[in-house]
N, C-alpha and C positions, 0 to 999 in steps of 0.2 A: 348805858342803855341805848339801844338803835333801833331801829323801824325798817326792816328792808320787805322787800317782795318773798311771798311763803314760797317754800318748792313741795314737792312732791310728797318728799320724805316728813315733812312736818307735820303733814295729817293726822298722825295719830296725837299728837298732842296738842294742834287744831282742835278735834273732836272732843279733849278730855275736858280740854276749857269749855268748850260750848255745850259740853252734859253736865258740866256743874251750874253754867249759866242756864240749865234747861230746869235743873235739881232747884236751883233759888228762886227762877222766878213761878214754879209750882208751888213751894213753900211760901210766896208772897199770894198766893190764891191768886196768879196772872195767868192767863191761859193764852201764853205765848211761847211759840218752838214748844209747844203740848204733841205737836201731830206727826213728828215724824221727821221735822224743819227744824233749822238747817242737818245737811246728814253730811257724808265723807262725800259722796256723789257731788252734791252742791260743791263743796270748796275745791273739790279736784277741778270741778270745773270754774270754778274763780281761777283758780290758779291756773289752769292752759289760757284763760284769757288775761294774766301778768294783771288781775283786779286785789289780788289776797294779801294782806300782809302780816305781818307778826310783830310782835314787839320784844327783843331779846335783851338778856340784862347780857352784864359782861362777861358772866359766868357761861354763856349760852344756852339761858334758860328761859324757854319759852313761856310768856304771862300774858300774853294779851293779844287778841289777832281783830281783824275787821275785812269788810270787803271795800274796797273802797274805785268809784269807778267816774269816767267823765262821759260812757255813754249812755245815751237816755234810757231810762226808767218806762216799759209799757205800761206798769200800772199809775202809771201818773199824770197817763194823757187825759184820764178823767179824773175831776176830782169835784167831789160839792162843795165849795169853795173857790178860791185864786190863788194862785200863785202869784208871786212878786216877779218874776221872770217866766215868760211863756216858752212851751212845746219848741219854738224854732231857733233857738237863743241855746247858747251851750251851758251845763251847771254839770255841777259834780254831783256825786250819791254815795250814803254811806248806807252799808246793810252789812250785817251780822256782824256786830261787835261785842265782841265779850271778854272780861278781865280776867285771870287765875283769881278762886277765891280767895288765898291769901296777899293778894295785892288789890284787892279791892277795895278803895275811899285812900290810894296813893297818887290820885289825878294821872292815872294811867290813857282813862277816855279822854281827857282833854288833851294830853301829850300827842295823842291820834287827831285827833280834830285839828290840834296845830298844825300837823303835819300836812294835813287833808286842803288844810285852808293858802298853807303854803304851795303846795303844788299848784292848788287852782290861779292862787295870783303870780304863778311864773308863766301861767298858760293863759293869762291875763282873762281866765275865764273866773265870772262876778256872782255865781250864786253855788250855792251848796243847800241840800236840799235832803232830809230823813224823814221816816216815819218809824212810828213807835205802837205800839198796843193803847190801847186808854186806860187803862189798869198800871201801864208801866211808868209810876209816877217820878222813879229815882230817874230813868232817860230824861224825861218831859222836865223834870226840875234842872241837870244839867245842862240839854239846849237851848234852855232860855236864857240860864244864868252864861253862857257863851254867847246870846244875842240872837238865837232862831226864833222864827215869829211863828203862830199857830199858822196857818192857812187855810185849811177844811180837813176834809173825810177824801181817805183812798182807799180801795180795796184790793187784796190781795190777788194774787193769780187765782188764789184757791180759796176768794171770796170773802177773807177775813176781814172785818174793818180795823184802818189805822187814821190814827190821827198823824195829819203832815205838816210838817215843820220846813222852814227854809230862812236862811240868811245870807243876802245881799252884802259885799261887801263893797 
């Protein structure tokens, strides 16, 4: 199992994971990626900016992707609340993560987050930084049990409220 950068061609099965994670967390009564978010559009465009990656077993089969990025987040210039690292200080950001439903509760998301967390400590850069829906309590219970701390209230581009999470290493 590897974690590289998605290309182009991976979208369609990008997409299928991220409509089942759209399918589960409707079934959880979450009313997150309800609207339309994330789509093929969005990841095509992670991917021209080398933000998107995938998690491939050996067999090269695609189970898990996320976006994963070190440049800043607009929606988190404001926030009600603090962050632990401010606005001018460099952190990483994770958005749209999701497992294939049959790999889901194989510590696929933390296997990501290592990863994530690795990258930012060879770029000697000290905080990583998500948000989640407030409904979404299986994320919320994994970033903490990983060490992210609550911090406040973000709002989406398109006005959604999340709750934001960040850990300093």
């Amino acid at each position: 199992m590897k974690i590289q950068l998605s290309k182009v061609e991976n979208i369609p099965n990008i997409m299928e994971i991220i409509d089942d994670a759209k399918a589960y967390l409707a079934s959880q009564n979450i009313d997150q990626w309800q609207n339309g978010y994330p789509n093929a559009e969005q990841i095509e465009n992670d991917i021209e900016k080398g933000e998107s990656y995938v998690v491939i077993t050996d067999e090269n089969q695609i189970i898990a992707t996320a976006m994963f990025t070190t440049n800043k987040e607009s929606t988190y210039k404001v926030i009600d609340g603090t962050w632990f690292v401010n606005e001018d200080e460099n952190y990483g950001v994770i958005h749209r993560m999701a497992i294939k439903k049959e790999y889901r509760k194989f510590g696929l998301a933390t296997f990501l987050f290592d990863e994530f967390h690795l990258q930012l400590f060879e770029k000697n850069i000290k905080s990583l930084k998500i948000d989640t829906h407030e409904d979404n309590k299986g994320m919320q219970s994994l970033i903490k049990k990983l060490g992210y701390q609550y911090c406040g209230i973000i709002y989406t581009s398109y006005g959604d409220k999340r709750l934001a999470f960040e850990k300093v290493f």
